[in-house]
C-alpha positions as a Markdown table, in Angstrom:
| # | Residue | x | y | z |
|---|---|---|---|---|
| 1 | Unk | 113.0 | 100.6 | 110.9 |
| 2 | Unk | 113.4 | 97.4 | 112.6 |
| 3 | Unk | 112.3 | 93.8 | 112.0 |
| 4 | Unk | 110.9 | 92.1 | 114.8 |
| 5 | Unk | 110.0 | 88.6 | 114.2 |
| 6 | Unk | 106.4 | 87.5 | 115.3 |
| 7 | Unk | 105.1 | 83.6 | 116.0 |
| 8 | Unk | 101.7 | 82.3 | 115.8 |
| 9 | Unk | 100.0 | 79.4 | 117.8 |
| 10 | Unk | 97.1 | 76.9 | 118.0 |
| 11 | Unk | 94.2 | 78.7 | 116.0 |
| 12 | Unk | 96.1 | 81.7 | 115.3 |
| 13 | Unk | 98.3 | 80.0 | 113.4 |
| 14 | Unk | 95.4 | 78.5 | 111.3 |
| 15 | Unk | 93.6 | 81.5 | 110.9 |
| 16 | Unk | 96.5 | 83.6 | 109.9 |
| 17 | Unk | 97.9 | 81.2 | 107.6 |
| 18 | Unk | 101.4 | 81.0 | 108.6 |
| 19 | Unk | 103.3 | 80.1 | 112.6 |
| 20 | Unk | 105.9 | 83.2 | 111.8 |
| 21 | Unk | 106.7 | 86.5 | 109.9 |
| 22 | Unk | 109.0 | 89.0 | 110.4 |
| 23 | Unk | 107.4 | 92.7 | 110.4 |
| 24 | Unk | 109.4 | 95.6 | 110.1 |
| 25 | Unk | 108.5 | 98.6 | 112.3 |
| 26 | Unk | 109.4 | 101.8 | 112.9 |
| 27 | Unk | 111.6 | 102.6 | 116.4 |
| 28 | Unk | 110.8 | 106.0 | 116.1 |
| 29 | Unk | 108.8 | 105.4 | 119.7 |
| 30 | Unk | 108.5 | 103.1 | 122.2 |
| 31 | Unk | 106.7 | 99.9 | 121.3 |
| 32 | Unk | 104.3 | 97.9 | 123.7 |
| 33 | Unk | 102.9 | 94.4 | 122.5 |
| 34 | Unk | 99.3 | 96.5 | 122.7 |
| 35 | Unk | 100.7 | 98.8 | 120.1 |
| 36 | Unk | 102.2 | 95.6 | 117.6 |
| 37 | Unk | 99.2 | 94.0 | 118.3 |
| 38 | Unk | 97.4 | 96.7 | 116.7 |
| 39 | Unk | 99.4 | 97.1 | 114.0 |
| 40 | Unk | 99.3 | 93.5 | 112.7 |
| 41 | Unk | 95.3 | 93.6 | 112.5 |
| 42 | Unk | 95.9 | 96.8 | 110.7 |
| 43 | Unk | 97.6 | 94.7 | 108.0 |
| 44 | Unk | 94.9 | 92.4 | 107.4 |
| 45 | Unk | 94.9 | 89.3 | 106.1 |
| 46 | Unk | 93.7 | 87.1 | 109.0 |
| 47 | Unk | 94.8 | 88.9 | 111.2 |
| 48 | Unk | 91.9 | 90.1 | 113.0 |
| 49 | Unk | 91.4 | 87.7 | 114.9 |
| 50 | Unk | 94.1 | 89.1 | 117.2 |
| 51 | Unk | 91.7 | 91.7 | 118.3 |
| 52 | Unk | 89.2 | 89.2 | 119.1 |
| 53 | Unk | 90.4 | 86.3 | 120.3 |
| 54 | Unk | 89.3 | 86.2 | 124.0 |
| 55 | Unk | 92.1 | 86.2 | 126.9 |
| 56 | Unk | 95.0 | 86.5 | 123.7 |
| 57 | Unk | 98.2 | 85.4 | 126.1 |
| 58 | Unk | 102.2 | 86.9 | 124.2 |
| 59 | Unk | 105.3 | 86.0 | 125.4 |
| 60 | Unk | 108.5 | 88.5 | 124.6 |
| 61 | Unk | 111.9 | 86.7 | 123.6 |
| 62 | Unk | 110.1 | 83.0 | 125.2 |
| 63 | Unk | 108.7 | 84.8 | 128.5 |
| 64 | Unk | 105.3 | 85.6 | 129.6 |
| 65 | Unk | 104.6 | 89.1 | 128.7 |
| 66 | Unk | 101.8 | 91.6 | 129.5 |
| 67 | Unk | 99.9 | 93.7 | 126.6 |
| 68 | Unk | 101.9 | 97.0 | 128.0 |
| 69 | Unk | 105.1 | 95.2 | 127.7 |
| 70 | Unk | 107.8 | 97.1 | 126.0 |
| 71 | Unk | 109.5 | 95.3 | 122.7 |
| 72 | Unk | 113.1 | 95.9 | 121.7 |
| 73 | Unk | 115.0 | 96.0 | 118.4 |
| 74 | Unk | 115.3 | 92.2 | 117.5 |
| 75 | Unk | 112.7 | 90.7 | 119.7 |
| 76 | Unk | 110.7 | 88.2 | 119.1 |
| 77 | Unk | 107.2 | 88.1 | 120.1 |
| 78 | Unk | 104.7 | 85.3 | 120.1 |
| 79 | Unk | 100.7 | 85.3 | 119.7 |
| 80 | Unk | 98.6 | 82.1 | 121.1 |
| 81 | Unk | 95.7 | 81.5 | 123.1 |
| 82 | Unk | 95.0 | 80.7 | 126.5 |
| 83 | Unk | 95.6 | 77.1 | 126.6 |
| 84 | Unk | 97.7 | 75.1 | 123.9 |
| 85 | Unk | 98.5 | 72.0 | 123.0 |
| 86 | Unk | 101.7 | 70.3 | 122.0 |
């Protein structure tokens, strides 16, 4: 098990309730950002609305990242939508 720490943006944030947690995951098996993704709407509470937020953008450790892109031990993954504001 591994914490990986995970940010929240814009609406996100707001409907989640909180900019940042840190979830614990198994390293047992690769990880994509698809597959944490998944497993955050599993754990409810808000949440959801990562599966349907249209055109959902991540970045991996502050950089752009695609839904099949692998996470690490230690990363840090952020959630937000298509276009933000400062």
């Amino acid at each position: 098990m591994t914490a990986i720490k995970v940010l929240y943006f814009a609406g996100l944030k707001e409907k989640i309730g909180h900019g940042a947690e840190t979830i614990t995951i198994p390293f047992d098996q690769s990880w994509t950002v698809a597959m944490l993704r998944e497993h955050l709407v599993s754990l409810g509470q808000g949440r959801d609305c990562l599966a349907t937020q249209k055109n959902l953008k991540s970045a991996v450790n502050h950089e752009l990242a695609g839904f099949d892109s692998l996470i690490l031990p230690g990363c840090e993954v952020a959630f937000f939508p298509p276009v933000t504001g400062g």
